[in-house]
C-alpha positions in Angstrom: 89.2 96.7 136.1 88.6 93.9 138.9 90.7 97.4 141.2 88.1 100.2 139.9 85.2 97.7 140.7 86.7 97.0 144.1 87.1 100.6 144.8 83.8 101.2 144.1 82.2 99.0 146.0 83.9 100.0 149.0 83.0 103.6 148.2 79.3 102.4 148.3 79.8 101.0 151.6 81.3 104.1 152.5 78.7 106.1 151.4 76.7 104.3 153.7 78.7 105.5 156.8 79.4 109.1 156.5 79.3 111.2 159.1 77.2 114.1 157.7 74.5 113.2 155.4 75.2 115.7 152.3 73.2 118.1 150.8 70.6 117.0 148.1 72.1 118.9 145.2 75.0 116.0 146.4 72.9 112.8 146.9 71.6 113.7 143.6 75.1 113.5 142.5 75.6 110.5 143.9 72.6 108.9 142.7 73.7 110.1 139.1 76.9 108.6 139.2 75.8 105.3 141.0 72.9 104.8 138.6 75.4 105.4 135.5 77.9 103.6 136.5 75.5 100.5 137.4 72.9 100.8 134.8 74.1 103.4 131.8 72.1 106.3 130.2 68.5 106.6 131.6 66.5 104.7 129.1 63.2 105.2 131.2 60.6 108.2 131.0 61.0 111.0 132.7 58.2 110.9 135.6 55.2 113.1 135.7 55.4 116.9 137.3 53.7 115.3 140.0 56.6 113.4 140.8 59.4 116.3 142.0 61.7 113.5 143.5 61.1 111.3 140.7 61.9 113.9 138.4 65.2 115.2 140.0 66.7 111.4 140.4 65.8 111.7 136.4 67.3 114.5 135.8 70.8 113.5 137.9 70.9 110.8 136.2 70.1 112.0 132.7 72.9 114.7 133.3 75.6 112.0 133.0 74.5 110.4 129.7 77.2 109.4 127.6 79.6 108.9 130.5 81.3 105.3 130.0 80.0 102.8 133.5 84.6 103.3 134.4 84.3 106.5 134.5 81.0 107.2 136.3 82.9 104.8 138.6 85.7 106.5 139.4 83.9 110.2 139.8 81.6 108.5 142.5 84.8 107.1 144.1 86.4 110.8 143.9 83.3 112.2 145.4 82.8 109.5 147.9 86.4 110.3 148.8 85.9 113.8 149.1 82.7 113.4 151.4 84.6 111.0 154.2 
């Protein structure tokens, strides 16, 4: 455990330093991942159709309900991984 946590904070850091700045269908990825893996399902409404980048980070987030905090982990380090 104390390994996957490690791993995934240096994949944070990482994420930090790429050298191309991914697409948005991927940063939403990321954002999923990171914000399931951090904080579990989405217990918060989802914004207002005003809100179009409110509503996507919702809905990239939303799209990994159910998946357990290790394994958002480790798909964010995959992807991380994949990206540097």
């Amino acid at each position: 455990m104390a390994d996957l946590n490690a791993d995934f904070e240096a994949a944070i850091a990482n994420s930090r330093k790429l050298a191309e700045r991914p697409d948005n269908t991927t940063l939403l990825k990321i954002y999923g991942l990171y914000k399931q893996a951090t904080a579990g399902d989405v217990a918060e409404k989802k914004p207002g159709f005003g809100d179009l980048v409110g509503r996507a980070k919702w809905d990239a987030w939303n799209g990994f309900k159910g998946t357990s905090s290790d394994d958002a982990k480790q798909q964010y380090i995959a992807l991380i991984t994949s990206l540097s």
